[in-house]
KEDO-766439 format. One record per residue (C-alpha): x negated, y, z; residue in three letters. Coordinates in nm, 4 decimals. Last residue first. Layout:
<atoms>
+----------+----------+----------+-----+
:        X :        Y :        Z : res :
+----------+----------+----------+-----+
:        X :        Y :        Z : Ala :
...
+----------+----------+----------+-----+
</atoms>
This chain:
<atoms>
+----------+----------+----------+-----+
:        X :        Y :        Z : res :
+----------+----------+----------+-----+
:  -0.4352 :  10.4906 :  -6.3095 : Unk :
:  -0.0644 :  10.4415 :  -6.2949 : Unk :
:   0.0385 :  10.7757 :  -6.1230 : Unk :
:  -0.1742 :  10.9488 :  -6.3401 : Unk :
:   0.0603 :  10.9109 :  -6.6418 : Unk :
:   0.3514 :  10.9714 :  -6.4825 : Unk :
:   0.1903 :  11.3355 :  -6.3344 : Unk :
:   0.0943 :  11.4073 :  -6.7116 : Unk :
:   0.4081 :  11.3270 :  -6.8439 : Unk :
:   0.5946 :  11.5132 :  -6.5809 : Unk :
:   0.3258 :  11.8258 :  -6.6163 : Unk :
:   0.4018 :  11.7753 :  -7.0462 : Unk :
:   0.7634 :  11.8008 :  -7.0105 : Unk :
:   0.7434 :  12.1422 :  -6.8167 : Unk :
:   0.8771 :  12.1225 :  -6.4472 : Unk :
:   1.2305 :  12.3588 :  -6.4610 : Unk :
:   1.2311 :  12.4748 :  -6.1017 : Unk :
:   1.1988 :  12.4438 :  -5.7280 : Unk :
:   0.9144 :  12.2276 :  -5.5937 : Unk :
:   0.9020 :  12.0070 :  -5.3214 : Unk :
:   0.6490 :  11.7663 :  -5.1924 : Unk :
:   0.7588 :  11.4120 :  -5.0855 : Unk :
:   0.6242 :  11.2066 :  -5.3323 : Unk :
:   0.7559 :  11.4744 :  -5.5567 : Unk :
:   1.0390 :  11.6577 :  -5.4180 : Unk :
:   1.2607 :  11.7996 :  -5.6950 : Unk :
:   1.4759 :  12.1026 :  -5.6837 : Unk :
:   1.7081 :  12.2180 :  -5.9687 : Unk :
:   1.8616 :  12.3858 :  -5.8775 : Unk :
:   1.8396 :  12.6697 :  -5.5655 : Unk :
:   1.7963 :  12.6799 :  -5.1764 : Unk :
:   1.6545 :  12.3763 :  -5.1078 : Unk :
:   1.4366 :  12.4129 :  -4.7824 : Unk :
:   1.4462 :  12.0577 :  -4.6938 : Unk :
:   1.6683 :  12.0893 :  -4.3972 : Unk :
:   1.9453 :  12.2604 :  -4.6706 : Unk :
:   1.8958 :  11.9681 :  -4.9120 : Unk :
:   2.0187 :  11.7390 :  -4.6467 : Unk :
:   2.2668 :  11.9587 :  -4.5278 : Unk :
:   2.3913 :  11.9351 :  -4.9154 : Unk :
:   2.3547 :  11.5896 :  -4.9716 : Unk :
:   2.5517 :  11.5496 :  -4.6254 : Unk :
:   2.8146 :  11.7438 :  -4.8455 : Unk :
:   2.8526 :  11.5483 :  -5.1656 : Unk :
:   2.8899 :  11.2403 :  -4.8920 : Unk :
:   3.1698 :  11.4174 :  -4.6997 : Unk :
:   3.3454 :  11.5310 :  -5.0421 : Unk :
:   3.3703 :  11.1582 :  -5.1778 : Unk :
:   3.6817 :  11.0860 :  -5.0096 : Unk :
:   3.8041 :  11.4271 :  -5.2242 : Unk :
:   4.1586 :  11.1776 :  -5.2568 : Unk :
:   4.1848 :  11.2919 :  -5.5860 : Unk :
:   3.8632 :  11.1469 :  -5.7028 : Unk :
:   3.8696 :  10.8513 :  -5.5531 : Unk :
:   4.2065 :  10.8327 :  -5.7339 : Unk :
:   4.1464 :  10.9004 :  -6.0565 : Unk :
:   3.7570 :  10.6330 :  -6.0459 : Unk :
:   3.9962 :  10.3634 :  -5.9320 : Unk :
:   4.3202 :  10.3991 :  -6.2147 : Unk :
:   3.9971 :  10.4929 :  -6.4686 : Unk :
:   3.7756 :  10.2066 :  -6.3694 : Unk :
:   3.4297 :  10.3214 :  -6.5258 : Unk :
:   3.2924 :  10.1930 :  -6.8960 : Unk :
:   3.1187 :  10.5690 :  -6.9318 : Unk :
:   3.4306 :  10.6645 :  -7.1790 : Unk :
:   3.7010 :  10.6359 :  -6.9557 : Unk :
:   3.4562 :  10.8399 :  -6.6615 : Unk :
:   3.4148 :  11.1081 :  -6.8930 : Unk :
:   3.8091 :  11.1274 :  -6.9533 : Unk :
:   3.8841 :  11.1509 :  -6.5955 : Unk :
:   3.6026 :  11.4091 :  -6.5674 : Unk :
:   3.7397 :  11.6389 :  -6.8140 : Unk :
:   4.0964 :  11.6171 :  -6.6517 : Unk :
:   3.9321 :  11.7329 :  -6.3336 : Unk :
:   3.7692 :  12.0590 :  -6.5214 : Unk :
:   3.4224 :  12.0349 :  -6.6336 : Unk :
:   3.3670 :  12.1121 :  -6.9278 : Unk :
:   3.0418 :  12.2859 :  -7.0747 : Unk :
:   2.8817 :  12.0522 :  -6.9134 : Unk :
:   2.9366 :  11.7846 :  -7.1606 : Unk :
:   2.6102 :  11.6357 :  -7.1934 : Unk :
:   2.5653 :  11.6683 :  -6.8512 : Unk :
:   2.8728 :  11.5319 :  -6.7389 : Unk :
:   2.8215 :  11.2147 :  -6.9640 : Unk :
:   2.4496 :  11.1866 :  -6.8311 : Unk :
:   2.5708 :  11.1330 :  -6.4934 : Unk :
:   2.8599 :  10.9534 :  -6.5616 : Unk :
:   2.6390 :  10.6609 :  -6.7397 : Unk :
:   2.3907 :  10.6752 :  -6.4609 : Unk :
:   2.6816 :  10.6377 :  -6.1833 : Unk :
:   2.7781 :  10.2996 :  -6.2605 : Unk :
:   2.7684 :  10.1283 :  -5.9567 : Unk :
:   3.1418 :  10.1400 :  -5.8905 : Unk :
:   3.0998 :  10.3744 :  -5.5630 : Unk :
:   2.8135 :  10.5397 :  -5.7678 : Unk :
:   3.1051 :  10.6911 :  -6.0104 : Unk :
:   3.2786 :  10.7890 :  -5.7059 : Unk :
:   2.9491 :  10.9642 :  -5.6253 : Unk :
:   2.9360 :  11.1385 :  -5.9731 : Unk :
:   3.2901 :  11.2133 :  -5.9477 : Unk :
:   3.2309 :  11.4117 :  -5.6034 : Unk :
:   2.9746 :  11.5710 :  -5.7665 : Unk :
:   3.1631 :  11.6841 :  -6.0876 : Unk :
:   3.4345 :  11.8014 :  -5.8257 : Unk :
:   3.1739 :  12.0143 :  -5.6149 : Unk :
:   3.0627 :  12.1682 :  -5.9351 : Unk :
:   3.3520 :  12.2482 :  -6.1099 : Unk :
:   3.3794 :  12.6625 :  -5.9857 : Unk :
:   2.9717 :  12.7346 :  -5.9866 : Unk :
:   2.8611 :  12.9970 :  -5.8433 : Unk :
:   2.9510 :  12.9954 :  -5.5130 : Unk :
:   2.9955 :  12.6035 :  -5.5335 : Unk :
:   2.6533 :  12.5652 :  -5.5801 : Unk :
:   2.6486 :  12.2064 :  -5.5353 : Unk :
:   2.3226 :  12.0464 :  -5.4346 : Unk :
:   2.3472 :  11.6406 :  -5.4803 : Unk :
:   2.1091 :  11.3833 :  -5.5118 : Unk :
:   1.9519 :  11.2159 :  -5.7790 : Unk :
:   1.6657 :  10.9647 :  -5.7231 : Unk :
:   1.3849 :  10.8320 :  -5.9676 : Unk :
:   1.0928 :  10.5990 :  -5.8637 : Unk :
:   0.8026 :  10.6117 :  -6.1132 : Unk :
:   0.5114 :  10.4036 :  -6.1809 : Unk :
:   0.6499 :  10.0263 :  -6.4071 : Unk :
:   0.9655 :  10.2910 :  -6.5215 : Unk :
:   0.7207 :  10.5056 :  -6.7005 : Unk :
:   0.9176 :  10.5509 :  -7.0625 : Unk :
:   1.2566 :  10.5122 :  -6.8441 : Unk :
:   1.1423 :  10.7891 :  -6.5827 : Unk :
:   1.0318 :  10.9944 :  -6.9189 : Unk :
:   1.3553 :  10.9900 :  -7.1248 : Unk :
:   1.5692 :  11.0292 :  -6.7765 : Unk :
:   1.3114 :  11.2925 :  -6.6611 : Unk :
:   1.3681 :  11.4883 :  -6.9857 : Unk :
:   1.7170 :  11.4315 :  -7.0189 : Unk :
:   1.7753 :  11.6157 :  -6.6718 : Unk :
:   1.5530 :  11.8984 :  -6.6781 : Unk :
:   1.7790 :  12.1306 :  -6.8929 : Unk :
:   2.0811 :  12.0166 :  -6.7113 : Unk :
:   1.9627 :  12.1293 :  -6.3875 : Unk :
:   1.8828 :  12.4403 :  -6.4993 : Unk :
:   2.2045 :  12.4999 :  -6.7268 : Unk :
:   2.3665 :  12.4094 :  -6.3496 : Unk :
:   2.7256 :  12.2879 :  -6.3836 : Unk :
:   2.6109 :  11.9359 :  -6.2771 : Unk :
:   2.3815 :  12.0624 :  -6.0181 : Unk :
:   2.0551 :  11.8989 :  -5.8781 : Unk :
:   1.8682 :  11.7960 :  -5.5891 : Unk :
:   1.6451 :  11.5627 :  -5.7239 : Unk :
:   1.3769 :  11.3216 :  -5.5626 : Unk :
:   1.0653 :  11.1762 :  -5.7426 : Unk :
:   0.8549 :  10.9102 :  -5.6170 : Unk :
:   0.5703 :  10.8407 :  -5.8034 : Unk :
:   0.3329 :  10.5162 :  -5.6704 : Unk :
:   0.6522 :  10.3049 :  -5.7877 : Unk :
:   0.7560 :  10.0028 :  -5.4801 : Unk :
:   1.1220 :   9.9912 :  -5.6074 : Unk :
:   1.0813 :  10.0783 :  -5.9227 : Unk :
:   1.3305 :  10.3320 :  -6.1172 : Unk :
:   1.6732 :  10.4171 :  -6.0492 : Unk :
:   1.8320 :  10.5589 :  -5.7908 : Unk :
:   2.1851 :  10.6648 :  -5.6618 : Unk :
:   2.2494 :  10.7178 :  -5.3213 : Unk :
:   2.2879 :  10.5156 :  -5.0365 : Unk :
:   1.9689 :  10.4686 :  -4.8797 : Unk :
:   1.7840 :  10.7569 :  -4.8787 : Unk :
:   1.4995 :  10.9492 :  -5.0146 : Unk :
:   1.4754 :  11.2937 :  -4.8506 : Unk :
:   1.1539 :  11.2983 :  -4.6561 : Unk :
:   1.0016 :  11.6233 :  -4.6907 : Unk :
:   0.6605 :  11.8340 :  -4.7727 : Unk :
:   0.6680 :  12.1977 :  -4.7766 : Unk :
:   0.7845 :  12.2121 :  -4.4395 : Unk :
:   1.0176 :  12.4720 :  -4.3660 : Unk :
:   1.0730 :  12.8838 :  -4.3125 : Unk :
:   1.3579 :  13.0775 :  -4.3974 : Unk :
:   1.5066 :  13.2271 :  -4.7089 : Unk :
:   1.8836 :  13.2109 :  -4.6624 : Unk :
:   2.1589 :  13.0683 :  -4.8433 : Unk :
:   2.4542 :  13.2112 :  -4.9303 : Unk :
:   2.3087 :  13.3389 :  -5.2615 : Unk :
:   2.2836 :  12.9330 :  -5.3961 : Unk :
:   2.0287 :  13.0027 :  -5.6115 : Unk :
:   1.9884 :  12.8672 :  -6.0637 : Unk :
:   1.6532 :  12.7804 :  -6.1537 : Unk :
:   1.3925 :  12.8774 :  -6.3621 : Unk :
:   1.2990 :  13.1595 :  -6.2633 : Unk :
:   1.0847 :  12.9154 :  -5.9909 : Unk :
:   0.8413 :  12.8156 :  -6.2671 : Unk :
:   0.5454 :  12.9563 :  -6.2050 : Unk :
:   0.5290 :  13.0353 :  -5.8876 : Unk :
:   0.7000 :  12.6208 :  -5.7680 : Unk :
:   0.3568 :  12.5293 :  -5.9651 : Unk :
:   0.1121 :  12.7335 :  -5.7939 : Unk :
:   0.2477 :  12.6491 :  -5.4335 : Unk :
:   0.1473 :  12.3648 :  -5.2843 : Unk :
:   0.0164 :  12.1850 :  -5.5950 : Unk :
:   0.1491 :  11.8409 :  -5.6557 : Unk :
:   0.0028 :  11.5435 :  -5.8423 : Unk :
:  -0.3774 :  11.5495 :  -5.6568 : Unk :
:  -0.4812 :  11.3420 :  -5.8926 : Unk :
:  -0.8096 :  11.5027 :  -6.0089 : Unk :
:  -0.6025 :  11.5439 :  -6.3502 : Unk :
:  -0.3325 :  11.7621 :  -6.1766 : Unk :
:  -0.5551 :  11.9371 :  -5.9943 : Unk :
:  -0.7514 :  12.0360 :  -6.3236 : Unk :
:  -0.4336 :  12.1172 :  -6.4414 : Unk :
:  -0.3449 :  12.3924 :  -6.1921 : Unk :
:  -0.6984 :  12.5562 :  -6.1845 : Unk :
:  -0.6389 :  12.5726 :  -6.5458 : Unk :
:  -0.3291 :  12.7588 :  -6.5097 : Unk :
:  -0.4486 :  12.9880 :  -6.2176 : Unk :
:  -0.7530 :  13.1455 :  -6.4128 : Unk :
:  -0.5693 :  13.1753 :  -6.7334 : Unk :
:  -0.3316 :  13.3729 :  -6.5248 : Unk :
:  -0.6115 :  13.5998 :  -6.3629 : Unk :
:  -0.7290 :  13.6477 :  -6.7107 : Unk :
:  -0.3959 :  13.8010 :  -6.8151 : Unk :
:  -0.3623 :  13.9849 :  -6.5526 : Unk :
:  -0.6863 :  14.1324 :  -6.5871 : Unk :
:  -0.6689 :  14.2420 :  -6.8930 : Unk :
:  -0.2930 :  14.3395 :  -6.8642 : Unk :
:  -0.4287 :  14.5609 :  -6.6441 : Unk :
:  -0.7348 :  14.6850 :  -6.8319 : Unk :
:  -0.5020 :  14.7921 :  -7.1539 : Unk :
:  -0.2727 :  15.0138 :  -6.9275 : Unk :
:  -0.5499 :  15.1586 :  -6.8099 : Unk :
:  -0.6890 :  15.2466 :  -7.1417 : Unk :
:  -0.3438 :  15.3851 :  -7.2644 : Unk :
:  -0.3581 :  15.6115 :  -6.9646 : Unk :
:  -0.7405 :  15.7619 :  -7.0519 : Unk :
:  -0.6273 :  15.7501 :  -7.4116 : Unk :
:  -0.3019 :  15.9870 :  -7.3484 : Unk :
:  -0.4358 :  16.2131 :  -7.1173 : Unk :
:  -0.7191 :  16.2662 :  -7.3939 : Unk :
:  -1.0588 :  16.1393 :  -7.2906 : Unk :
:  -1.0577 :  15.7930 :  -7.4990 : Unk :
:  -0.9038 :  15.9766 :  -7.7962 : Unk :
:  -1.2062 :  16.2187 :  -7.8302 : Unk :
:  -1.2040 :  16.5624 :  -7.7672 : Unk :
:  -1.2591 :  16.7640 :  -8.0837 : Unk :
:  -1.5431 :  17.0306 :  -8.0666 : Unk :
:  -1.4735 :  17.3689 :  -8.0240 : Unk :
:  -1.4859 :  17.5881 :  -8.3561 : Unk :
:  -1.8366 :  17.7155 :  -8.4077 : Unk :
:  -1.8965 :  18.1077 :  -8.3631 : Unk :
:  -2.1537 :  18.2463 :  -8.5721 : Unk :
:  -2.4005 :  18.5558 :  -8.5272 : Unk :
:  -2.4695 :  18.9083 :  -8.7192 : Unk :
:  -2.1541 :  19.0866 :  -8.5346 : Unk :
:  -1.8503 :  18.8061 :  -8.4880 : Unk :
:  -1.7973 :  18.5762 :  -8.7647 : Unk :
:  -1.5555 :  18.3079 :  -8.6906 : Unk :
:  -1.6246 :  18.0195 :  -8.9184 : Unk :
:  -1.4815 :  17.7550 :  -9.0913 : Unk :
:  -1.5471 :  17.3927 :  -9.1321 : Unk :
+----------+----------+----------+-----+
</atoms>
């Protein structure tokens, strides 16, 4: 290195800061010990998750519907307010399948024109038929009509598909094809699902079906639905796209 000579003595150059002192380093090294810790606190909440899971206690209160509520699509007329996390909404009249006395009841509030709602569905209907000794399914209705311009008619033809006990058939025929939805769509779903087309037209034209698409709603309102899919397992709800592997696991335990 070079020096400055100045009368009989030596000058050094000043030393180099290091990297970890610069503005730069001292910024890049905070931005390093945040995602640190966020990534540790993550870890953290994801095992503490499972190991619930696997000391059967099937539902979290709250971790799971934080990590997955993105995925879902929200009714923006409704408004956050305050309910039980745990609900009642099995009923009577609408469609189930599934045993009758299963230790896993599961409850959905679902969507037809939801991409949510459609990305859950095949994966409880594979899984609900692979544990169908442990698991009681039911689908009920949440259409967010403000979002959504065929999903109070899919409903409606989903409950006039119920009225001639088929509506498992329609019900994965509107999913599959949710990319139409339109009334003459529907007609032609409910042809090729084995339904009563001169029945099924006119139940559907009538909008009989409207009042029972809409007590599904209230219903779903009491709960604390707000957005679709939303499933209430043995009672507890959760908003979201479950994984696969938290159903299986959650089947699983249910028959130990």
């Amino acid at each position: 290195m070079e020096e400055m000579q100045m009368g009989n003595g030596a000058i050094s150059a000043p030393p180099v800061k290091r990297w970890h002192k610069k503005w730069w380093g001292v910024m890049l090294l905070g931005v390093l010990v945040f995602v640190g810790i966020f990534l540790i606190v993550f870890v953290v909440q994801t095992a503490r998750f499972y190991i619930q899971i696997k000391q059967g206690k099937l539902l979290p209160k709250n971790q799971l519907a934080a990590n997955i509520s993105s995925q879902t699509t929200v009714d923006p007329t409704v408004k956050a307010r305050s309910v039980p996390a745990k609900a009642d909404v099995l009923t009577a009249d609408d469609p189930v399948f599934g045993l009758e006395t299963a230790p896993l009841t599961i409850v959905e509030f679902a969507d037809f024109e939801c991409p949510f709602s459609a990305s859950a569905h095949g994966v409880l209907r594979r899984l609900a038929a692979k544990y169908s000794d442990r698991v009681k399914f039911q689908f009920r209705d949440f259409p967010i009509v403000s979002k959504h311009e065929h999903a109070l008619k899919a409903a409606e033809a989903g409950e006039c598909a119920n009225a001639q006990g088929n509506f498992w058939a329609m019900h994965d025929k509107m999913f599959q094809n949710q990319s139409d939805l339109s009334d003459d769509a529907l007609k032609k779903y409910a042809a090729e699902a084995g339904l009563d087309g001169a029945a099924f037209k006119t139940c559907l034209e009538s909008g009989v079906m409207e009042k029972e698409v809409a007590q599904d709603y209230r219903d779903g309102l009491a709960a604390g639905v707000n957005s679709t899919p939303t499933f209430f397992v043995n009672g507890y709800r959760v908003a979201g796209v479950i994984p696969e592997n938290v159903w299986e696991e959650m089947m699983r335990k249910a028959g130990m």
